[in-house]
C-alpha positions as CSV (number, residue, x, y, z in Angstrom):
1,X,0.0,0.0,0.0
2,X,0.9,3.5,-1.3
3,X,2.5,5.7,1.6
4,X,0.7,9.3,1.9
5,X,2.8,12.4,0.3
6,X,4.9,14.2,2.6
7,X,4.0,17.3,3.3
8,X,5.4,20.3,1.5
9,X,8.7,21.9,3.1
10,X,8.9,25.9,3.7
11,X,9.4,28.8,6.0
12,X,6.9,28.8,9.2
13,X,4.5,31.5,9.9
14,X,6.6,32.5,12.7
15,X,9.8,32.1,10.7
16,X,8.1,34.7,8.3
17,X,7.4,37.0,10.7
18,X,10.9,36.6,12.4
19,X,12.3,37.8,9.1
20,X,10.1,40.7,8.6
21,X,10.3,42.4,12.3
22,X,14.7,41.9,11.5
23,X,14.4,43.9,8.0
24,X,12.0,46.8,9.5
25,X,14.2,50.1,10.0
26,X,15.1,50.6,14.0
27,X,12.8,53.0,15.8
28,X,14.7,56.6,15.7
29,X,16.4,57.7,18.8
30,X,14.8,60.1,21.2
31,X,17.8,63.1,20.7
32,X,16.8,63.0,16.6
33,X,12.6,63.3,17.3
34,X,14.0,66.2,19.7
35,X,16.0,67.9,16.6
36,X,13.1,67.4,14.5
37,X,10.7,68.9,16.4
38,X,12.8,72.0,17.3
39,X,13.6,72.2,13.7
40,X,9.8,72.3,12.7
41,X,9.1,75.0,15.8
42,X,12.2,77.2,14.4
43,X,10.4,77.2,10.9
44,X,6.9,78.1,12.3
45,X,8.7,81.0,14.2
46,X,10.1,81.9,11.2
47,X,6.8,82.0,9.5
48,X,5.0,83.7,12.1
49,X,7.9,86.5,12.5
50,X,7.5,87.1,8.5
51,X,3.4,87.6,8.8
52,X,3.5,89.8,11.1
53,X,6.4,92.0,9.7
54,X,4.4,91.9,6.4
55,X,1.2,93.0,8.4
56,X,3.0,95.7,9.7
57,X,4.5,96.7,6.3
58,X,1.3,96.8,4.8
59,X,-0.2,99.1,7.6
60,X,2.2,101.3,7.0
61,X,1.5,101.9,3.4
62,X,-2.3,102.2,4.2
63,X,-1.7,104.5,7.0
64,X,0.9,106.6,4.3
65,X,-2.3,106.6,1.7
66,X,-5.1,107.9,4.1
67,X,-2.4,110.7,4.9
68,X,-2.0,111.4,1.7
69,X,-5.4,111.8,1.1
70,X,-6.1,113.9,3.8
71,X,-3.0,116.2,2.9
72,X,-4.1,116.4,-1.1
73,X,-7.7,117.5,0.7
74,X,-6.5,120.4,2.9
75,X,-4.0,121.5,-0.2
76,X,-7.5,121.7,-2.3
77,X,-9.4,123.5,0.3
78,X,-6.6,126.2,0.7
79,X,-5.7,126.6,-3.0
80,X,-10.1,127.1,-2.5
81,X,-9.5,129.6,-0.4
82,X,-6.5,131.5,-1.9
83,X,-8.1,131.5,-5.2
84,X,-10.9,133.2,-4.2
85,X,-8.8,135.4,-1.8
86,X,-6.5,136.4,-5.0
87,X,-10.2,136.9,-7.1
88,X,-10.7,139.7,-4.7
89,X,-7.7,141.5,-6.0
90,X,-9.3,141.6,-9.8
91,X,-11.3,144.9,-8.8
92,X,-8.1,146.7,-8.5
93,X,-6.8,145.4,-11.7
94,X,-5.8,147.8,-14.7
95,X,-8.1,148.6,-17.2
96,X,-6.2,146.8,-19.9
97,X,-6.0,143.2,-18.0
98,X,-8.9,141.0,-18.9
99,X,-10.5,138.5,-16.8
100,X,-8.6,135.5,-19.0
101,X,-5.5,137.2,-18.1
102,X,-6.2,138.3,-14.4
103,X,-6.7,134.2,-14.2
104,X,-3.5,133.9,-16.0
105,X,-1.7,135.4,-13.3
106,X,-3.8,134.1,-10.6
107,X,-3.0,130.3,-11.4
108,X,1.2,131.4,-12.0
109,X,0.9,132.9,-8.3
110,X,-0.9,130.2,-6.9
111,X,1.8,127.5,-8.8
112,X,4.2,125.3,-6.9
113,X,8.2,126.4,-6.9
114,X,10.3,127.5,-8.6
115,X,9.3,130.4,-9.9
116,X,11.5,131.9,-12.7
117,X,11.7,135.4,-14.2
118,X,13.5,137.4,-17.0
119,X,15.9,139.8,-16.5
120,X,18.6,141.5,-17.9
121,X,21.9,140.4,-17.9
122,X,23.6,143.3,-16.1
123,X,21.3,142.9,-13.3
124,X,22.4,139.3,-12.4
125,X,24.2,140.7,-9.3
126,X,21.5,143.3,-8.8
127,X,18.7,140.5,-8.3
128,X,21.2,137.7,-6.5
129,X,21.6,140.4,-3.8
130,X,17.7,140.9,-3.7
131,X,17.2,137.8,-2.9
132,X,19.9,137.2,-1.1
133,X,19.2,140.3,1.7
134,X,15.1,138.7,1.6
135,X,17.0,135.3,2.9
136,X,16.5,133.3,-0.2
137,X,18.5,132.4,-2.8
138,X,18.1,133.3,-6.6
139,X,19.7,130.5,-9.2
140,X,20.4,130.6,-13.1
141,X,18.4,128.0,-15.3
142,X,20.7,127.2,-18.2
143,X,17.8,125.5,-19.9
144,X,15.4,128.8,-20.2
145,X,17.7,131.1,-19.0
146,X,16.1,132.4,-16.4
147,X,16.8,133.1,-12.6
148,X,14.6,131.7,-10.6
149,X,13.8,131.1,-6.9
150,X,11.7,129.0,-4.7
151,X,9.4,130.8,-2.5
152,X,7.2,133.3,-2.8
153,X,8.6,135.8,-0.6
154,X,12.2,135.9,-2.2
155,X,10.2,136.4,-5.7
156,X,7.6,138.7,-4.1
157,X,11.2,141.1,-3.1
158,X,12.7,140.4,-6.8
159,X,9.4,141.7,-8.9
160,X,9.8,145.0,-6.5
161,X,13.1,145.4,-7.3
162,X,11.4,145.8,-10.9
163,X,14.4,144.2,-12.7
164,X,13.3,140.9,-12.3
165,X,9.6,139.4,-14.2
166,X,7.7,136.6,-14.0
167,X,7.7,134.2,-17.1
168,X,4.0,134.8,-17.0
169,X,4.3,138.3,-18.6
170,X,5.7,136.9,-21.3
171,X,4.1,136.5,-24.9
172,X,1.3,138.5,-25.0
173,X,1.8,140.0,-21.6
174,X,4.8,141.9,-21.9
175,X,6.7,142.8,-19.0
176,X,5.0,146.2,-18.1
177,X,4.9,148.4,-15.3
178,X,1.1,148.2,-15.0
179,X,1.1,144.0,-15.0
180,X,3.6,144.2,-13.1
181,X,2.6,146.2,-10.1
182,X,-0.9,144.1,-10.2
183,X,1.1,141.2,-9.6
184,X,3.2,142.7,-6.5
185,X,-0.6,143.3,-5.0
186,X,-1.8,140.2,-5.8
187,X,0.9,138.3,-4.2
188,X,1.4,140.4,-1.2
189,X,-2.6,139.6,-0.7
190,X,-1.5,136.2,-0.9
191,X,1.2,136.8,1.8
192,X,-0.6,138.9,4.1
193,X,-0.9,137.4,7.8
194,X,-4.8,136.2,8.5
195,X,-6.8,136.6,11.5
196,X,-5.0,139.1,13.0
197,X,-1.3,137.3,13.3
198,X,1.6,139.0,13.5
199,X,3.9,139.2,10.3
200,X,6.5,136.3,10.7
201,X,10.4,137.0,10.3
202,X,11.9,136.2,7.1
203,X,12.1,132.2,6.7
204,X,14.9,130.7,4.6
205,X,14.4,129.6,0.9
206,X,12.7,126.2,0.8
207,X,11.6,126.6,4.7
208,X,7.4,126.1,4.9
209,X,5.6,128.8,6.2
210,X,3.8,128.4,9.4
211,X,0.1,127.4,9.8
212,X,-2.2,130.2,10.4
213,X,-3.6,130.2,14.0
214,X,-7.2,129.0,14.5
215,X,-9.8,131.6,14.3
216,X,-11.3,132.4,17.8
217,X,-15.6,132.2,17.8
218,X,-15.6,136.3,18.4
219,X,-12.8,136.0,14.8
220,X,-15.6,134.5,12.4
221,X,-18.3,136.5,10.6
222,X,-21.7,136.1,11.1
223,X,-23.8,134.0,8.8
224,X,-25.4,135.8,5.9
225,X,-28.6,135.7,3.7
226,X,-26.2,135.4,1.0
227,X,-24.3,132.6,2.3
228,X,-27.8,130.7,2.9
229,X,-29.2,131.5,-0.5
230,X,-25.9,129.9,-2.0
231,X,-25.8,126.8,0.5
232,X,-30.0,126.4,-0.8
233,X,-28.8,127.0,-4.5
234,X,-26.6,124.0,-3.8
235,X,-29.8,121.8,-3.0
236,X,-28.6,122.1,0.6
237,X,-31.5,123.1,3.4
238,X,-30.7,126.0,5.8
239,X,-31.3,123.8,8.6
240,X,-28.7,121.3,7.9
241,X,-26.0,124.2,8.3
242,X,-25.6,124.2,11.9
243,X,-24.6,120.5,11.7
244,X,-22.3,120.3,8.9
245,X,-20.7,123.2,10.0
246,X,-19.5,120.7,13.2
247,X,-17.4,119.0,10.9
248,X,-13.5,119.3,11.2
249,X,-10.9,121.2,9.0
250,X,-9.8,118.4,6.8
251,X,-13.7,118.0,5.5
252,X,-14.6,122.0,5.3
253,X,-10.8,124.0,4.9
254,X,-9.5,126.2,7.0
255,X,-11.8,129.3,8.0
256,X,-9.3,132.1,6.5
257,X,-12.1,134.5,7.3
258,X,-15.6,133.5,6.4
259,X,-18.5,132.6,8.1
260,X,-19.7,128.7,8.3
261,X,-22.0,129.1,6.5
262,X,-19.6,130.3,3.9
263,X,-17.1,127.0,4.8
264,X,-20.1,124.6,4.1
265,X,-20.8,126.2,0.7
266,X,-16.8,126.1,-0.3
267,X,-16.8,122.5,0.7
268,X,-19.6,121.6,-1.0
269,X,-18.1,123.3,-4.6
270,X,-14.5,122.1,-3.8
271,X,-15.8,118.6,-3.3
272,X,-15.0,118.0,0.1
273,X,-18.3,117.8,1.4
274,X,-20.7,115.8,-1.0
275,X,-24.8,115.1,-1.0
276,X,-24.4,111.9,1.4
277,X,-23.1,114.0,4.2
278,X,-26.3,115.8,4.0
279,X,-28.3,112.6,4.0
280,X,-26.7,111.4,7.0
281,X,-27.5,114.6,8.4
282,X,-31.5,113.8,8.0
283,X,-30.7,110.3,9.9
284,X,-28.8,111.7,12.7
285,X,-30.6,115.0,13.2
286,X,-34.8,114.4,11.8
287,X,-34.7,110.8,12.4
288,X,-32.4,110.2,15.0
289,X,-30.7,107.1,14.0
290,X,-27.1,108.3,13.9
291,X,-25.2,109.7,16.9
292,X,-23.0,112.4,16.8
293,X,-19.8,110.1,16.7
294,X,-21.1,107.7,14.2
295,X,-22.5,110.8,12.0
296,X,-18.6,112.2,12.0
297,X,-17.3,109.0,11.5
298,X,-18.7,108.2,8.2
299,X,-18.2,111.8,6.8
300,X,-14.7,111.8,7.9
301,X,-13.7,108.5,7.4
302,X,-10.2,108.0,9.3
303,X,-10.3,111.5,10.2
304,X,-11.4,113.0,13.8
């Protein structure tokens, strides 16, 4: 009788096993998880330290635009104002100046440095001293040929010396004594202290002159008819004067001399002050749904 088949010959289970556990990698040391996880802590540090620099970068330039924006504001409220201060001056203008070139000059006085002028060229030394004994500084443009200077105060002593004429006059304004002395007025108008100050001492060339001081109540005029049939003509009620006359500088211009009412109705044709700041008006003061600090806070924005 036919023995059975012996069974077939290999590796156990266990063997198996045996051989698996002895070809796994070792378990790492403790000192090597510890680098690892100080390593990934460094780079999160790292991370974090960069975010917030970034943050802080970018509030920066934010904070630089809203200043911005509030400076380009006030300079548009007092060029506002100085324009219509130097419109004043066309009543005593010549006969022969017309209104297009009264403007003319206006908008050359009202310009940003420098400021150049013809002369002669045997009165070189004549206007450097001018300028010179004002405590500014007269220079020679090769380009145009043309001294100029870069305040108003140093030109304002050349064009009395009467050597020295703006580049305005040129063309079909020539350089005459008539144009001339219009401009001296118009300029020293423009230079004339407000609300009472006292004249400052000459400033260097390049220095900025000082901020005029802040009206006192007693300083500002009285509201007008006039200034309440312009704010009206504006599609602005009387009644919302008193508010919107709250509102700071940086929204209404400085007061160089006016009454509110007057401020309100230069804001509202510079730009400054727009329709929605009369709307919020209705819902703080008829309706009563915005306080005083919320109603100042959406017409200024950032501003307090």
């Amino acid at each position: 009788m036919a023995s059975s088949a012996a069974p077939a010959s290999g590796p156990s289970a266990l063997a198996v096993l045996m051989s698996r556990a002895a070809g796994a990698a070792p378990p790492a040391p403790r000192a090597a998880s510890r680098l690892r996880d100080q390593t990934h802590d460094a780079q999160w540090t790292q991370k974090r330290a960069t975010k917030k620099e970034e943050e802080k970068v970018e509030r920066a330039r934010k904070a630089a635009l809203k200043a911005a924006e509030r400076a380009t504001i006030r300079s548009m409220a007092e060029q506002a104002v100085n324009r219509e201060l130097l419109r004043t001056g066309w009543a005593d203008a010549p006969p022969g100046l017309d209104p297009v070139t009264l403007e003319l000059f206006d908008e050359a006085l009202l310009a940003p440095p420098p400021y150049h002028g013809n002369s002669s060229r045997q009165d070189k030394d004549a206007i450097k001293e001018a300028a010179i004994a004002r405590g500014g500084r007269a220079s020679f443009d090769r380009a145009s040929a043309t001294w100029y200077v870069e305040d108003r105060r140093t030109m304002l002593a050349l064009m009395k010396t009467g050597l020295w004429c703006p580049v305005v006059l040129d063309g079909d304004n020539p350089c005459v004594d008539t144009a001339l002395a219009h401009l001296v007025r118009q300029l020293e108008r423009l230079l004339a202290p407000r609300h009472g100050a006292a004249p400052s001492a000459a400033a260097p060339s390049g220095a900025a002159a000082p901020a005029p001081k802040r009206p006192r109540p007693s300083d500002v005029p009285a509201d007008t008819e006039e200034d309440l049939d312009s704010l009206e003509a504006l599609g602005v009620p009387r009644g919302a004067a008193p508010l919107l006359a709250e509102l700071p500088s940086t929204v209404l211009g400085p007061h160089a001399g006016i009454s509110a009412v007057a401020r309100v109705v230069r804001a509202l044709r510079v730009g400054t002050l727009v329709a929605s700041h009369v709307e919020m008006h209705y819902a703080r003061h008829v309706e009563g749904v915005l306080t005083t600090d919320e109603f100042r806070r959406r017409v200024c924005g950032t501003c307090a």
